[in-house]
C-alpha positions as CSV (number, residue, x, y, z in Angstrom):
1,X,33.5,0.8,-0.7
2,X,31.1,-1.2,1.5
3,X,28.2,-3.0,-0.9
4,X,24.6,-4.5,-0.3
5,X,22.3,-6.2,-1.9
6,X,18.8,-5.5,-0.3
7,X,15.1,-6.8,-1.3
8,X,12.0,-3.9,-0.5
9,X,8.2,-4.3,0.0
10,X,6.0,-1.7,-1.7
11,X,2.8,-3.0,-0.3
12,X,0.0,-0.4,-1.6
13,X,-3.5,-0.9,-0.6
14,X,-7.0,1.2,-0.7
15,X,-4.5,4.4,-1.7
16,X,-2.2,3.8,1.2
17,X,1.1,2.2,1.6
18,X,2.9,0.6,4.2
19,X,5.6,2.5,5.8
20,X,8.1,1.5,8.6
21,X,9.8,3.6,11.2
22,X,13.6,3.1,11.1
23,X,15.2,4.5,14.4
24,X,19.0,4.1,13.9
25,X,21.1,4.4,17.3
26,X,22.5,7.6,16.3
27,X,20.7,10.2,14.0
28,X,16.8,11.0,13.4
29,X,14.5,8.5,13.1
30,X,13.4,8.2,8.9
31,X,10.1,6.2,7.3
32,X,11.5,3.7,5.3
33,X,9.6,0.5,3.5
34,X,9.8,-2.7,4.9
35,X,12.9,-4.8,3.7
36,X,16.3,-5.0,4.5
37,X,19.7,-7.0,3.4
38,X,19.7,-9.9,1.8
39,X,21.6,-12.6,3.5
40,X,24.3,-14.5,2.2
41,X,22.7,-17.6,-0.2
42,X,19.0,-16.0,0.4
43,X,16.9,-15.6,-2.6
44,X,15.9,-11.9,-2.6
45,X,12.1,-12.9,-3.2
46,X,12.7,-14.8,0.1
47,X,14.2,-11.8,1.6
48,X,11.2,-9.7,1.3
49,X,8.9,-11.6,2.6
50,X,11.4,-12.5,6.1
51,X,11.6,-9.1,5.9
52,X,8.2,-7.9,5.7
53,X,7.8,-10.6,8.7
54,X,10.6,-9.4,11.3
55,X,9.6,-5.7,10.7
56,X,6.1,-5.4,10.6
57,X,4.4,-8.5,12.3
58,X,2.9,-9.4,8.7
59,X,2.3,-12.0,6.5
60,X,3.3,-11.3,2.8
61,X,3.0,-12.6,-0.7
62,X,4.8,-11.5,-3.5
63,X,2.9,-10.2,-6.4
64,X,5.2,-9.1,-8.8
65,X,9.0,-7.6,-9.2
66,X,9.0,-4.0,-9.4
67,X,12.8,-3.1,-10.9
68,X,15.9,-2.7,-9.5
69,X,17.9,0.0,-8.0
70,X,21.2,0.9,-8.0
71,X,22.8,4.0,-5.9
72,X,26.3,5.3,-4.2
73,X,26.2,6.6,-1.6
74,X,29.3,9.2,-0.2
75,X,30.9,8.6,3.1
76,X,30.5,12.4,3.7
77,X,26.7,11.8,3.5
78,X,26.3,8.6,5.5
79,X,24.0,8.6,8.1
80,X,27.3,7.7,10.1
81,X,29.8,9.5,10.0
82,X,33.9,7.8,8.9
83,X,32.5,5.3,6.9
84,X,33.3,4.3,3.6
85,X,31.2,4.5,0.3
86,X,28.1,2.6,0.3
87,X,27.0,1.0,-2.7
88,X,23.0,-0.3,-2.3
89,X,21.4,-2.6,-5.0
90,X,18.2,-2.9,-4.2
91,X,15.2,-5.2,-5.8
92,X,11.9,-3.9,-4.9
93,X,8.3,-6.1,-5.3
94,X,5.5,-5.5,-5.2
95,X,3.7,-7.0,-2.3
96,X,0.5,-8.0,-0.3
97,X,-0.1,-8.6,2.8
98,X,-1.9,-11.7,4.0
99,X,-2.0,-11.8,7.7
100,X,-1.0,-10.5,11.1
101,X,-1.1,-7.8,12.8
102,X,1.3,-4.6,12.5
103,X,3.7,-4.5,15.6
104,X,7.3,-3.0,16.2
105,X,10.2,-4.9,15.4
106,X,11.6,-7.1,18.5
107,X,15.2,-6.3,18.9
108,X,15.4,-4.3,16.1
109,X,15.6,-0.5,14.8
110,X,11.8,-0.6,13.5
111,X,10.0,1.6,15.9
112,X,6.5,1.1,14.0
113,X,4.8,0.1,10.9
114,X,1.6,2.1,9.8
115,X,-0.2,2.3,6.7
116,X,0.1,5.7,5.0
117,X,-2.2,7.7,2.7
118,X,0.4,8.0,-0.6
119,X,-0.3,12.2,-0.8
120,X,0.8,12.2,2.7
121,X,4.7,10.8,2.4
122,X,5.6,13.6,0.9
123,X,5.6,15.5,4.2
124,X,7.5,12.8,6.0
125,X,11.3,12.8,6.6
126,X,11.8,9.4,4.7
127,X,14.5,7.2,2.8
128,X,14.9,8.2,-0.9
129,X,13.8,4.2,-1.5
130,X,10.4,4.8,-0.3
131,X,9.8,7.2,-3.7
132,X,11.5,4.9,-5.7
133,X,9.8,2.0,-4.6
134,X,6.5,4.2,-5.3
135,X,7.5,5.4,-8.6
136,X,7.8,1.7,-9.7
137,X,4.9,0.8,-8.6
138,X,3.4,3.5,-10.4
139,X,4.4,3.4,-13.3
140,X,5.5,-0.1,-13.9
141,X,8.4,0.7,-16.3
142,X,9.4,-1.9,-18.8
143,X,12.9,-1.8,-17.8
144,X,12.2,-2.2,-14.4
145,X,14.3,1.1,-13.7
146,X,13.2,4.7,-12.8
147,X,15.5,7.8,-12.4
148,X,17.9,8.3,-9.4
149,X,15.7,9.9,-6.9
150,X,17.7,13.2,-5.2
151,X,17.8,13.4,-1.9
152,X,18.5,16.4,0.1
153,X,15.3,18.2,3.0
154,X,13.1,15.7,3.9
155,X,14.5,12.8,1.4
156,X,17.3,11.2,2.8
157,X,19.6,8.4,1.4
């Protein structure tokens, strides 16, 4: 089983939040929040911010953890296909951003950031981490831990 630890922006502002376009080299392109792996001896609260930075252009404070998630994810349902299991822990917080200006990511696999009305991600073909980042900012749960979000139409792991 392949694992990662990973640190996610949920950056909500005037009812929107910002959303970035991940467009793998194989598969269709899915909305994803700004974030990514945590490198080895990185801090994940430092990890959101570099990766708030090399995605979206943007300056970022961090305002607050959010919780943590934990999922598996089958090799038959990797974006992928013949990999192993995939385990992904990852800490979301919850973010502001400070400065720049939104831009794609250079020599990477963000296509675009935008800023997204919250009633319209529902429509989007999106990561399963983009609801649970927005259910913990939400509802700010006490354990820092919200149900497994399912995935399966337009949710995707």
């Amino acid at each position: 089983m392949n694992f990662r630890l990973a640190a996610y922006a949920v950056c909500i502002e005037d009812g929107r939040v910002l959303l970035a376009r991940h467009v793998p080299r194989e598969g269709e392109s899915t909305w994803t929040l700004p974030g990514g792996k945590v490198e080895h001896a990185e801090d994940p609260f430092d990890a959101v911010i570099r990766e708030v930075a090399e995605e979206t252009g943007c300056d970022a404070v961090v305002e607050r953890l959010l919780g943590v998630d934990s999922r598996v994810i089958p090799a038959a349902e990797r974006a992928v296909p013949g990999g192993a299991d995939h385990q992904n822990v990852g800490v979301f917080y919850g973010v502001r951003i400070t400065g720049g200006q939104l831009r794609p990511e250079p020599d990477g696999d963000i296509a675009e950031s935008v800023w997204t009305p919250i009633p319209d991600v529902a429509h989007l073909r999106r990561s399963s981490l983009v609801d649970t980042g927005l259910a913990l900012a939400q509802t700010l749960p006490p354990t820092g831990h919200v149900a497994t979000i399912p995935t399966g139409g337009l949710l995707q792991h």
